[in-house]
N, C-alpha and C positions, 0 to 999 in steps of 0.2 A: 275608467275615470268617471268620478260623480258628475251630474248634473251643474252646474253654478247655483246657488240662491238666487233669490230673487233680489236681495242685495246685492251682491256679488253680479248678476248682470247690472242692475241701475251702475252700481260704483262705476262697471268696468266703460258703458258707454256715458257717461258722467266726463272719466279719466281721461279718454283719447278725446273729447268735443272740447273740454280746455284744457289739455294738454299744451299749450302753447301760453295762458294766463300766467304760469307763475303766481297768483293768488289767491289760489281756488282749493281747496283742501275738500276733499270725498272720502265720507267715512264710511264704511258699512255693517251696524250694529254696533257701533263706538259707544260705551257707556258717556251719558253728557250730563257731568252733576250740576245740576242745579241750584242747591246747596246743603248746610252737612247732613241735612238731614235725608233729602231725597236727589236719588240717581237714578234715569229713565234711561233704557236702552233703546232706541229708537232704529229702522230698520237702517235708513239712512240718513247723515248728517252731511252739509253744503255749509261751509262757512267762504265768502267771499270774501274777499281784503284782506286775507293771511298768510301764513308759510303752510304750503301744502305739504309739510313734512308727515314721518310713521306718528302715530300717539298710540295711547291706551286708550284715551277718552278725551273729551273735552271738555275741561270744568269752565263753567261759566263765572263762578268767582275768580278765577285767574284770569282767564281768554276775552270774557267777555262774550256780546253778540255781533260780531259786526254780520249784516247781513248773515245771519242765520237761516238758513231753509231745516226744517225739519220732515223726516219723512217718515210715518210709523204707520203701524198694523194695528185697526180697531183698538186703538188707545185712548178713547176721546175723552176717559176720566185723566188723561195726562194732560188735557189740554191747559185748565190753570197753571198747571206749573211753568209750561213755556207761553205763557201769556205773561205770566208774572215776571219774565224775563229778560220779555220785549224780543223772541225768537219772531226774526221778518214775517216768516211764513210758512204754515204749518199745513200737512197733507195726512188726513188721516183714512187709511188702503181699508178696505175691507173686502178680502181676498176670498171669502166664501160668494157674498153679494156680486163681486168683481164690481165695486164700486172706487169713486175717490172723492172725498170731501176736502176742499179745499179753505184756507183763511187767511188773510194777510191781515199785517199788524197796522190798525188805525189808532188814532189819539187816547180812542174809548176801548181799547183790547183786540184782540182778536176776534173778527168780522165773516163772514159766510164769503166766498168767491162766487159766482156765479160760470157754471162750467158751458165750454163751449159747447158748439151744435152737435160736435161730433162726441160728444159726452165724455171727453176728457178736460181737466182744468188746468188752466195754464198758470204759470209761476212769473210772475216780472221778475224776479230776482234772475230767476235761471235763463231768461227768454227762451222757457221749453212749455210744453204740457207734459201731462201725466196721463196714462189711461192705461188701458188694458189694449192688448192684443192678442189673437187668436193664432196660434201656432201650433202646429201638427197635434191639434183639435183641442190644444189646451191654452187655456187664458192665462196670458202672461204681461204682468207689469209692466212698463217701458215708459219710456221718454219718448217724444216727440220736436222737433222742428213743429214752431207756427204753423207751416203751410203741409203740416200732416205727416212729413216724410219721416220715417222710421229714424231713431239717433240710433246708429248703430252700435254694437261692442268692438273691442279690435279684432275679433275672430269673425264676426258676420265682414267686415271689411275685408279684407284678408281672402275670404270662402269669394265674397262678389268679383276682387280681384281677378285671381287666380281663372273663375269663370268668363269675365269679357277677354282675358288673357288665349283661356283655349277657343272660347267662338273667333276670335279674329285670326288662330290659328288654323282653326278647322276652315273658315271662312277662306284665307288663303292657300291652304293646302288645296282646295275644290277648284278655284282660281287658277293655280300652276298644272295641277293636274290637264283642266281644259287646254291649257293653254298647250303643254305637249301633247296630248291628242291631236290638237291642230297642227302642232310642225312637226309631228308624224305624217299623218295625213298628206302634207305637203309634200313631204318628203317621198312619200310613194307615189306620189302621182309623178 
């Protein structure tokens, strides 16, 4: 089985973090027209305050922007077009750099973020950051919680389960084990 994209993980820990919203649609590589004349495929699309139903795309002349997050790859000549839009807030990845430029939409267009300490940038829309992480020596995209902690996928969940699952198993099997050594012991004397 192939690896996920780097879509395809954002999407999947995006899916299970609001999975309980009911409003939250996560796209990954959803063409989002713009209009008739330009359609940008962008890695990731976040529309907040809709039906998180399957689409093709998501056209902006139909749908609109409610809260729009966009997420793209070294696209930064896309950026007019989702400024002209009025898309919330726009993250553009540059995945050679392992960089993230972040903008959210002010009165006067779309403005520079300022990224935190830990050199990821955060999204008010999503109450997440964005950065890079380092995994089995390769740099990979992800989400983050405020306070730094990895947004998981539902397979890293699942994998962390399963593992406090067998330490507390292993943990009590060492436990029992002591424990009849002892009322052996007892027993022989």
């Amino acid at each position: 089985m192939p690896s996920p994209t780097p879509a395809e993980v954002l999407q999947a820990s995006l899916l299970q973090h609001f999975r309980y919203h009911g409003d939250v649609y996560v796209g990954a590589q959803v063409p989002v027209v713009i209009d008739e004349d330009v359609t940008l495929t962008p890695l990731l699309v976040v529309a907040i305050g809709t039906i998180p139903d399957e689409r093709e795309r998501w056209s902006i002349p139909d749908e609109g922007t409610p809260e729009l997050v966009i997420i793209d790859v070294a696209q930064a000549g896309d950026k007019p077009h989702y400024e002209k839009v009025g898309v919330r807030e726009l993250f553009i990845v540059d995945m050679t750099k392992q960089s993230v430029k972040g903008y959210w939409l002010s009165p006067g267009g779309l403005v520079d973020t300022t990224p935190e300490e830990s050199g990821r940038v955060g999204s008010d829309e999503l109450r997440l950051e964005l950065g890079f992480k380092v995994v089995d020596d390769v740099p990979t995209l992800r989400f983050f919680q405020r306070n730094g902690t990895l947004l998981e996928t539902p397979e890293e969940t699942e994998t962390a389960r399963r593992n406090r699952i067998n330490k507390l198993i292993a943990t009590h099997t060492d436990e029992l084990e002591e424990q009849i050594a002892d009322h052996e012991a007892t027993i022989k004397r």
